[in-house]
C-alpha positions as CSV (number, residue, x, y, z in Angstrom):
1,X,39.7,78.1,11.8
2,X,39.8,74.7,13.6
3,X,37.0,72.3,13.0
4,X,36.1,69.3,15.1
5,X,33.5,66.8,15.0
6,X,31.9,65.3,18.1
7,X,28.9,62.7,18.6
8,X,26.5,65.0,20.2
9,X,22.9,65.1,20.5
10,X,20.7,67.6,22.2
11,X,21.5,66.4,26.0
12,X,25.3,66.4,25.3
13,X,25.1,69.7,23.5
14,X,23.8,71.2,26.5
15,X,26.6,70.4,28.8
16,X,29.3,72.0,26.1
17,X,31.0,75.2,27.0
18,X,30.8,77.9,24.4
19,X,30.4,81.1,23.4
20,X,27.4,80.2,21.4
21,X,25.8,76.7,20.6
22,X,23.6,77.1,17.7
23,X,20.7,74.8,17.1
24,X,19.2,73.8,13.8
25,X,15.7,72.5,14.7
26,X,13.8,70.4,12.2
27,X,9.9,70.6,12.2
28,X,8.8,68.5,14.9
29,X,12.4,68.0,16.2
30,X,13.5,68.2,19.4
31,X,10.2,69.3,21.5
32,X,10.0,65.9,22.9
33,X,13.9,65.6,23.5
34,X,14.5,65.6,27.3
35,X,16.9,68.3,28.7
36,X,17.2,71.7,28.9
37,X,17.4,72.2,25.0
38,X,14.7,70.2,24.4
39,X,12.1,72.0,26.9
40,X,14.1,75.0,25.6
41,X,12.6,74.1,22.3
42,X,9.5,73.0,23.4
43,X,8.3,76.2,24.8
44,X,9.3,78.4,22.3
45,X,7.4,76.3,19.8
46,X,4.1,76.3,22.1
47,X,4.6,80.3,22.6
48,X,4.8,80.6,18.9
49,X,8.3,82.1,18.8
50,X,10.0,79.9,16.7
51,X,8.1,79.2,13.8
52,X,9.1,76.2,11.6
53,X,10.5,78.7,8.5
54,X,14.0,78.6,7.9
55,X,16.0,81.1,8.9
56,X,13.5,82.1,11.9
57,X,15.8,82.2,15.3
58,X,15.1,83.0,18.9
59,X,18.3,83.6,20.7
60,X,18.9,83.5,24.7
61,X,21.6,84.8,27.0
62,X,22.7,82.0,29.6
63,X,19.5,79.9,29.8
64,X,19.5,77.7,32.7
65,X,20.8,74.3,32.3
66,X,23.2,75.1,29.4
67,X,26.8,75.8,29.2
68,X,27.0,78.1,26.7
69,X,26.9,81.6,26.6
70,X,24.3,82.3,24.2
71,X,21.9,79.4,22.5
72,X,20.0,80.2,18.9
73,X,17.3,78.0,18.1
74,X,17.5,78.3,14.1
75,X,14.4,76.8,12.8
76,X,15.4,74.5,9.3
77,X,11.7,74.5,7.9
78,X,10.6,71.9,5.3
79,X,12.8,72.7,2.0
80,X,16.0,71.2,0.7
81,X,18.1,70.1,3.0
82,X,21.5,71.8,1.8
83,X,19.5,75.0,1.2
84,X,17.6,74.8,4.5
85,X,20.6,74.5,6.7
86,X,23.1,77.3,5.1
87,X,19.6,79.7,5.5
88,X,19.5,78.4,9.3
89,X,23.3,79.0,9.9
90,X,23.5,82.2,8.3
91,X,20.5,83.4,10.3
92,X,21.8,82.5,13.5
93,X,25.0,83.9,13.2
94,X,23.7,87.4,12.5
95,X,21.9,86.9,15.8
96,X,25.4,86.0,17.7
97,X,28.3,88.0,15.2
98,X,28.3,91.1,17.4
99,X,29.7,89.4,20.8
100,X,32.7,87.9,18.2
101,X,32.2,83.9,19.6
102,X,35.9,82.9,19.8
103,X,34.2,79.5,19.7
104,X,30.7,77.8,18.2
105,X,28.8,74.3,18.6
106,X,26.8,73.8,15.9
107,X,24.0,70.5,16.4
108,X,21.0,69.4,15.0
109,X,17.8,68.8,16.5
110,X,17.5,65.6,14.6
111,X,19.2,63.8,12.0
112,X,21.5,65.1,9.7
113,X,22.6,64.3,5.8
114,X,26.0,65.0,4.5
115,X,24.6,67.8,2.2
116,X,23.5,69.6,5.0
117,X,26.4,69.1,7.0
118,X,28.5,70.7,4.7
119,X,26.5,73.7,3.5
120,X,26.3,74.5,7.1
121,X,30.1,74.2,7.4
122,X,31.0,76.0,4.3
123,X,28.0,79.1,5.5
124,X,29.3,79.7,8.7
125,X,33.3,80.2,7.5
126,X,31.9,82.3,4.8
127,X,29.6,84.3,7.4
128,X,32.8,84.7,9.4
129,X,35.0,85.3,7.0
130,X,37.4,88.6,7.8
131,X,39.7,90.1,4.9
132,X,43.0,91.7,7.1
133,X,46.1,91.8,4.7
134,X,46.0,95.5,3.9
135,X,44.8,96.8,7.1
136,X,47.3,98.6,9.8
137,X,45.6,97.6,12.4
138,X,43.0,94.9,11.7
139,X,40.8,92.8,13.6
140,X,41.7,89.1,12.9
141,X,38.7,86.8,12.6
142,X,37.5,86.0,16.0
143,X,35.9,83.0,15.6
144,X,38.6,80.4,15.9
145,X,37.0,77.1,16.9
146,X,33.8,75.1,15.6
147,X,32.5,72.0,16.9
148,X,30.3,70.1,14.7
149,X,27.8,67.8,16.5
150,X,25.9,64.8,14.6
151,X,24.6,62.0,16.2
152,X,27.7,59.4,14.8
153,X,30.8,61.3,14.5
154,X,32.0,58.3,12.2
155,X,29.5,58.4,9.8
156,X,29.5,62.3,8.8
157,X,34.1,62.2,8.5
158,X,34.2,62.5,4.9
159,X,31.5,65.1,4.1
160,X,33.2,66.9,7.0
161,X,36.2,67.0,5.3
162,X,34.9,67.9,1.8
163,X,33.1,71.0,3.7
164,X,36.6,71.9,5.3
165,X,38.7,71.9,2.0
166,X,36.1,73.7,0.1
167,X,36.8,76.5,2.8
168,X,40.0,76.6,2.6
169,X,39.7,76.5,-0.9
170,X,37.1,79.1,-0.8
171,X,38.9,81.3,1.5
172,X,41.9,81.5,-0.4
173,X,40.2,82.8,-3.3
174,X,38.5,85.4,-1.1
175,X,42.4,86.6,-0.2
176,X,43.1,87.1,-3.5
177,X,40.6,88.3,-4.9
178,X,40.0,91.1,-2.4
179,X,43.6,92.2,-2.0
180,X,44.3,95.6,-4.2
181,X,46.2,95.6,-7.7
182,X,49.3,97.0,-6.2
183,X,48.9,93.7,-3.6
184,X,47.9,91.2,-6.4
185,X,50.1,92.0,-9.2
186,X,50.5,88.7,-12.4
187,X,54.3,88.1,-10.5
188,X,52.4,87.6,-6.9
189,X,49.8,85.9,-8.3
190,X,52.4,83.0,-9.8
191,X,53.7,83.2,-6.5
192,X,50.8,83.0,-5.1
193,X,50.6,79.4,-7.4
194,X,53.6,78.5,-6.3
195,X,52.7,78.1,-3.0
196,X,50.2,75.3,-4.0
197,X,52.9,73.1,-5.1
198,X,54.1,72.6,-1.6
199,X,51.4,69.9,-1.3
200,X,51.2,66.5,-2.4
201,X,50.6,65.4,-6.4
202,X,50.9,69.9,-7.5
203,X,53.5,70.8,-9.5
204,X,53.2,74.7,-11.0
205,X,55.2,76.1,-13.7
206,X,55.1,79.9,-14.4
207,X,56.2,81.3,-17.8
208,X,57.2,84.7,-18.6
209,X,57.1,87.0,-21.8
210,X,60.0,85.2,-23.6
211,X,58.0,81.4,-22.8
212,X,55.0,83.3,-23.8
213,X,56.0,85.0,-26.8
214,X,58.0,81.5,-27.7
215,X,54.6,79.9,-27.9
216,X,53.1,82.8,-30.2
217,X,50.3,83.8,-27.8
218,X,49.7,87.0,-29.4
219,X,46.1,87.9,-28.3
220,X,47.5,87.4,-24.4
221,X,50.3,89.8,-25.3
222,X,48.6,92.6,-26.6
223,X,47.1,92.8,-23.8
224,X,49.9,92.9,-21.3
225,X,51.8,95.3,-23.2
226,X,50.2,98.3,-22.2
227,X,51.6,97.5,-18.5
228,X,54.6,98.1,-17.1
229,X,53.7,94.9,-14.8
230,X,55.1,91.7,-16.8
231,X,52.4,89.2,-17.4
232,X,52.8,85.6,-16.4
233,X,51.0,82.3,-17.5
234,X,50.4,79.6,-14.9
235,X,50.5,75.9,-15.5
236,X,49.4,73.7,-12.1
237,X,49.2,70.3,-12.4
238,X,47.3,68.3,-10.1
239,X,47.9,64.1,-10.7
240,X,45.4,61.8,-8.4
241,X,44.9,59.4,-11.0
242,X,46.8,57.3,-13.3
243,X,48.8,59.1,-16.1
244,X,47.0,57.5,-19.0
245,X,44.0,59.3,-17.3
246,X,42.6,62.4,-19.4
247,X,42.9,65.4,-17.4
248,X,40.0,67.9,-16.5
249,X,41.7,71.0,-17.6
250,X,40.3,74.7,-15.6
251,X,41.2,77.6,-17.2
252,X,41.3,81.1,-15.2
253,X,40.9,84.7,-16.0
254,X,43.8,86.4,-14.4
255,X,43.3,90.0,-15.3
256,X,45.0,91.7,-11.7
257,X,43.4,95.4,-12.5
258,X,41.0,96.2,-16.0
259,X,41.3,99.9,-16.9
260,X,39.7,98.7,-19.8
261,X,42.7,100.4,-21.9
262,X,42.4,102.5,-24.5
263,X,38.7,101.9,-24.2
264,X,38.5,103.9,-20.9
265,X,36.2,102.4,-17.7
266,X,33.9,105.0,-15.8
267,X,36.0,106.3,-13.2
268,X,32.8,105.2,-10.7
269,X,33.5,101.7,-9.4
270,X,37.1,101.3,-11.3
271,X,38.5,100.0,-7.6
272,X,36.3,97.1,-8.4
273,X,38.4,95.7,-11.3
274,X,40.8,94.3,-8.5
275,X,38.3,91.5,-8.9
276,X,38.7,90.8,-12.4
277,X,41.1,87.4,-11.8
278,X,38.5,86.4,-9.6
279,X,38.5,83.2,-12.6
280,X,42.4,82.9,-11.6
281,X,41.4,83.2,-7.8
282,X,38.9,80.5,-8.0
283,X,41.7,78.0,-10.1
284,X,44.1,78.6,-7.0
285,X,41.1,77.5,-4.5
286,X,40.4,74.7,-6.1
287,X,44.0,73.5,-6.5
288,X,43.9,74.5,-2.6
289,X,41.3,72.2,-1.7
290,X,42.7,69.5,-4.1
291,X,45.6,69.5,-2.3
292,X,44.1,68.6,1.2
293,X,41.6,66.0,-0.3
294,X,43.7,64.2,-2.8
295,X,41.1,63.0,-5.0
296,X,41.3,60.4,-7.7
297,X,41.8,62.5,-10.4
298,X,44.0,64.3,-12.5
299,X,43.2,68.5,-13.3
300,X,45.6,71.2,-15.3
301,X,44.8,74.8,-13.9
302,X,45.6,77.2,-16.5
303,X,45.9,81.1,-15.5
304,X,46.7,83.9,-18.1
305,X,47.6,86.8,-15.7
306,X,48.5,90.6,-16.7
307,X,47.0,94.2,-16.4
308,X,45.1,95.5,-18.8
309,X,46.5,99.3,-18.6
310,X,47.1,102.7,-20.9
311,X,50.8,103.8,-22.0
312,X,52.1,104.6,-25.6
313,X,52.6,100.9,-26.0
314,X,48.6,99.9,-25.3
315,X,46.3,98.2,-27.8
316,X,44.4,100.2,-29.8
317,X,40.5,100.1,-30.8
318,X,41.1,99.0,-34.8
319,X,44.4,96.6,-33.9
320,X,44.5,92.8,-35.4
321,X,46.4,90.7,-33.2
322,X,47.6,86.9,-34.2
323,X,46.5,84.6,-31.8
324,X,48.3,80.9,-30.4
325,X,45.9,79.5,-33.1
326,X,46.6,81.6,-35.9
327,X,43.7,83.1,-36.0
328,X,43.3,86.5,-36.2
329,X,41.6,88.9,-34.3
330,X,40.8,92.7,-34.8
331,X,40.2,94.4,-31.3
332,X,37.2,96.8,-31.7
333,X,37.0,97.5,-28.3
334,X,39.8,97.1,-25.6
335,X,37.8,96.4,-22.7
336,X,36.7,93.3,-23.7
337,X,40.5,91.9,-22.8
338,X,39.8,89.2,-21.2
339,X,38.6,86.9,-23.7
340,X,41.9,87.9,-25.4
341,X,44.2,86.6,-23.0
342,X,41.6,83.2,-22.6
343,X,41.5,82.2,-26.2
344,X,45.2,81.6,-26.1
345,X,45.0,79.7,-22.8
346,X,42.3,77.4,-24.4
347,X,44.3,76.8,-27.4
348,X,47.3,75.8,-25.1
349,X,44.5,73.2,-23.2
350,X,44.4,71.1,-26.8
351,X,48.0,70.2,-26.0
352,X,46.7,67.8,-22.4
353,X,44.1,66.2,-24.6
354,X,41.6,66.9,-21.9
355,X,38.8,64.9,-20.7
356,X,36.8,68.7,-20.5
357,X,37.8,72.5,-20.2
358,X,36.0,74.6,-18.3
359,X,37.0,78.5,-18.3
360,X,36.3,80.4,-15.8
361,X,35.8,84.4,-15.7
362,X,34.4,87.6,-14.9
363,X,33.7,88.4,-18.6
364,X,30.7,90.4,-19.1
365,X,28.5,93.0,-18.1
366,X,25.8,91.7,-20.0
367,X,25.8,88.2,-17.8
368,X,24.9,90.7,-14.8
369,X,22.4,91.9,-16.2
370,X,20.9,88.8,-17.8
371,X,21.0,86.3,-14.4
372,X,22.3,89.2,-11.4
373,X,24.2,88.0,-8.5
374,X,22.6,84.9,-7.7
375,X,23.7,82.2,-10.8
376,X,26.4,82.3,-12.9
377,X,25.8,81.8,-16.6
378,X,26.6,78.8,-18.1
379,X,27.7,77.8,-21.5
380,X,28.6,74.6,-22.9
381,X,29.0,72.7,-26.0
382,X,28.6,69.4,-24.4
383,X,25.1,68.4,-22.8
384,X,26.8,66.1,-20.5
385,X,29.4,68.2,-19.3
386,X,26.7,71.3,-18.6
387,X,24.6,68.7,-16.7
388,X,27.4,67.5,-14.4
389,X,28.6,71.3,-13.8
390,X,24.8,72.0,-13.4
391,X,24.5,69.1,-10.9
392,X,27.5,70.0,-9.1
393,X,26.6,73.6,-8.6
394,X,22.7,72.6,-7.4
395,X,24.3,70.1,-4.7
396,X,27.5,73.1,-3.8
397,X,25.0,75.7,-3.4
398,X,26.8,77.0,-5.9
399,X,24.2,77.3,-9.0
400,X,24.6,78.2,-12.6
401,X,22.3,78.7,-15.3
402,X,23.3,77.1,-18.8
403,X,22.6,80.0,-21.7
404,X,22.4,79.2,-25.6
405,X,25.3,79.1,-28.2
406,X,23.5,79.3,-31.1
407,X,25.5,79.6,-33.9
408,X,23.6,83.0,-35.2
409,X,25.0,84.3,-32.3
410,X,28.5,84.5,-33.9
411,X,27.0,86.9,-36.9
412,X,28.0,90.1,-34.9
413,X,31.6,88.7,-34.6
414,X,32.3,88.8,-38.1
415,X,35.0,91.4,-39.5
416,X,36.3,92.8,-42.8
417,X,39.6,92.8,-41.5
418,X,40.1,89.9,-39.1
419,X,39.2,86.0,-39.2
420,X,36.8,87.6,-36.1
421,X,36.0,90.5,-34.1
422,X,36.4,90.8,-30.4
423,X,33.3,92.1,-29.6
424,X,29.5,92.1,-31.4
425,X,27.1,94.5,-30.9
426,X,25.4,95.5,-27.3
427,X,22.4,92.5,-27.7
428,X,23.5,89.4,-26.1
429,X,26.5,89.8,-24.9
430,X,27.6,87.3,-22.2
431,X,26.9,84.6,-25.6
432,X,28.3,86.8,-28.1
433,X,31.6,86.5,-25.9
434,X,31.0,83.0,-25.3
435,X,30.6,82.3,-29.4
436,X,34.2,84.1,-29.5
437,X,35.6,81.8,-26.9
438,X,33.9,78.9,-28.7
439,X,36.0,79.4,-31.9
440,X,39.0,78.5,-29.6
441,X,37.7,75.5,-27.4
442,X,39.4,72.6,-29.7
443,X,37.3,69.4,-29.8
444,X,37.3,68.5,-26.5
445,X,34.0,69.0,-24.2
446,X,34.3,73.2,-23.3
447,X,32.3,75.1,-20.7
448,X,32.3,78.5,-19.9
449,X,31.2,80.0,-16.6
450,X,30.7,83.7,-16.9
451,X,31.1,84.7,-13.3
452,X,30.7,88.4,-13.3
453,X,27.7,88.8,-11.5
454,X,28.8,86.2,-8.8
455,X,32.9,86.7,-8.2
456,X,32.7,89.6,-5.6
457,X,29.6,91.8,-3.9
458,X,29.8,95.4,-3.9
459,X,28.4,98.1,-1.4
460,X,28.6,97.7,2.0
461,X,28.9,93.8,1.6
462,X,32.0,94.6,-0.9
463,X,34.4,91.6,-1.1
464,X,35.0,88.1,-3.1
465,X,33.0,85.2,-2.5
466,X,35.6,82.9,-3.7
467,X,32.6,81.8,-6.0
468,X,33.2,78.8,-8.0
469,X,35.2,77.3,-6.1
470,X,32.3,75.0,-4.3
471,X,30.9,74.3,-7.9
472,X,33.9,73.7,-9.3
473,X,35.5,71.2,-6.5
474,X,32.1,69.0,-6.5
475,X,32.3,68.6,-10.0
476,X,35.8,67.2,-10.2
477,X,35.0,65.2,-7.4
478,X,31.8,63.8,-9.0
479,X,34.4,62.8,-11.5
480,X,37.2,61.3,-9.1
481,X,33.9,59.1,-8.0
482,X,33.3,57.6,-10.9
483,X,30.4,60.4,-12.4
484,X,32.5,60.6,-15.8
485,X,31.5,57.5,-17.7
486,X,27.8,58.1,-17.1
487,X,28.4,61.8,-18.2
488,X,30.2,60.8,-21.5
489,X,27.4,58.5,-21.8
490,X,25.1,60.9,-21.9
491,X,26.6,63.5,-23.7
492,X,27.4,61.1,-26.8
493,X,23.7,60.0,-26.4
494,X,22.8,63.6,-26.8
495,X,25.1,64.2,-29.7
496,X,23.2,61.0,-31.0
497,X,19.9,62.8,-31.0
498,X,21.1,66.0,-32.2
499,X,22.8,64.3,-35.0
């Protein structure tokens, strides 16, 4: 999709040629503007059909005076900027998404802040948004052109293109995430990663079972050995800052179909563990949008990738497996793989000495059920590193919730014949998994995003929605400008307190 930004206000947005010009109209906005739009405005206001509550829209076919096609008047309403304008745009395109606009003007009323700018950007490509790899005869997204209006073009260019790579970003996620396991395999995947290289400051290495095994990563292996699919680990390396610079290290669950092993899935709803390296998905968008922004930072992208599948080879419920670390770990239930395959990734992150790591992955049940589809849970050991991912997901409208790690959460964990269990009992567990991922973090800041409620929608809606990838690009930018020393500032002040 091609995006273009143009000084427009009301009168010029009249006089552009579209298949639908949408209007976001502030309280008290535009009733007073001269032109066709603004007595277009004006009288719906006065006839009380447009009432100033976001995501109220009156929509018109060929009003007189007005080059487009269709016009919809998307009232903003009073709230937060960011969330008033993606509740606006979404609105109006349900109002316009049957005629298939080929292409969109999008202008405000009245002013406009960056913030809003780009949540309205970012909600309209995810509104459009049409999945076509596996289909025979598909439909390609018809919406290929939006023009963005403000009024001064020049001062709204960067948040523009901060909205734009965060679609790409998120997009490519999407892809991924919704192709099938026989379209998304660990070996596409790297390839997949690969791909990312080709821009500036990414490099990607891949290792296979003889790097992996070389590097003792038992806990990642015993998972993948129950596939006939050979698993790969991922290693991108984004460098926008100076070398000395400590990287920000993300870490990815790449599981490319969950059976749940020896410890059988329901068969209801099984095509849905396509999504399960929705964490790796999310990695690759970042690096995507990394790649077109070329921020002032430096990031490692981490991705354990493998099946979790039944033959005569497959884990068993009772197994002890030697992790990277040397800890040991017996497997009392084998769906709960995928901290398995992350605990060696994170002991692998100690070698970057990392600024922060942040894992990433569609872990538990229990986190669905604790904070549904809206946030993703958050855990941290670092109160300065949970703010700024906090932060970063309020301002992406991307949000997370931080959850506790209280250390009497690790009692379950505890095994007669292991250094630790893989699972606890059925209480708590979204922290019960993050305790077990704790035990592998190293000493560096660690957060862990438990995506499992957010990653992908099912039902009629079913697909990937490429989420983190907006939280996780605004935090790393946040650090690129300059957001880190006030965070480690904070976070040793907090440690201060606690201690």
């Amino acid at each position: 999709m091609d995006f273009q930004l143009k000084t427009l206000g009301l009168a010029q947005a009249a006089s552009e040629k579209a298949d639908a010009l949408i209007v976001l109209v502030s309280p008290g906005d535009g009733e007073q503007a001269p032109g066709a739009l603004g007595g277009l405005i004006g009288a719906a206001r006065k006839a009380g059909d447009l009432p100033d509550k976001a995501g109220k829209c009156l929509m018109l076919y060929r009003p007189q005076g007005i080059a487009a096609a269709r016009v919809v008047l998307s009232s903003l309403g009073d709230g937060p900027a960011a969330t008033a304008a993606r509740s606006a745009v979404l609105a109006a395109w349900q109002q316009i998404r049957a005629a298939n606009p080929k292409r969109v003007v999008l202008v405000w009323s009245g002013g406009v802040v960056p913030a809003a700018l780009q949540a309205a950007v970012v909600a309209l490509a995810d509104a459009s948004y049409v999945y076509t790899h596996t289909k025979s005869k598909a439909e390609p997204r018809a919406l290929r052109q939006v023009v963005v209006g403000v009024p001064q073009a020049s001062a709204c260019k960067a948040a523009l293109a901060e909205a734009v790579a965060a679609v790409r970003g998120v997009e490519f996620a999407k892809e991924w995430g919704n192709r099938p396991g026989n379209h998304c395999t660990p070996t596409m995947l790297a390839e997949a990663a690969r791909s990312l290289a080709k821009a500036p400051r990414i490099k990607c290495e891949v290792l296979g079972p003889k790097e992996v095994a070389a590097l003792k990563m038992g806990a990642f292996m015993a998972v993948a050995q129950g596939s006939a699919e050979p698993l790969r680990f991922i290693v991108l390396r984004y460098q926008g800052a100076g070398k000395a610079d400590a990287p920000q290290v993300l870490v990815g669950k790449g599981i490319t179909f969950d059976t749940g092993g020896v410890s059988l899935k329901p068969a209801a709803e099984m095509d849905e563990m396509k999504f399960d390296m929705c964490g790796a998905a999310s990695v690759l968008g970042v690096f995507r949008a990394l790649g077109e922004l070329q921020p002032a930072v430096n990031v490692v992208g981490l991705i354990p990738t493998c099946e979790n599948m039944n033959d005569g080879r497959a884990l068993k419920p009772g197994d002890v497996v030697t992790s990277m670390s040397g800890q040991t770990i017996e497997v009392l239930n084998t769906d709960a793989e995928g901290r398995l395959i992350l605990c060696d990734a994170l002991a692998y992150a100690a070698r970057f000495d990392p600024a922060a790591v942040v894992d990433i992955a569609t872990l538990t049940g229990a986190c669905v059920i604790a904070l549904g589809g809206v946030r993703s849970g958050l855990f941290a050991t670092d109160d300065g590193l949970a703010g700024a991912l906090a932060a970063a997901g309020e301002a992406a409208q991307d949000r997370c919730w931080r959850m506790p790690l209280d250390d009497e959460y690790a009692e379950g964990l505890k095994t007669s014949f292991a250094d630790v269990a893989n699972v606890a009992g059925r209480a708590g567990g979204a922290i019960t998994a993050a305790k077990f991922l704790q035990r592998f973090a190293g000493e560096a800041p660690w957060a862990h995003l438990d995506i499992a409620g957010t990653a992908w929608k099912s039902g009629a809606a079913k697909g990937a929605t490429g989420r983190p990838v907006g939280l996780l690009l605004r935090y790393l930018l946040d650090r690129a400008e300059g957001a880190a020393p006030a965070a480690r500032k904070a976070s040793r002040r907090s440690r201060g307190a606690a201690a």
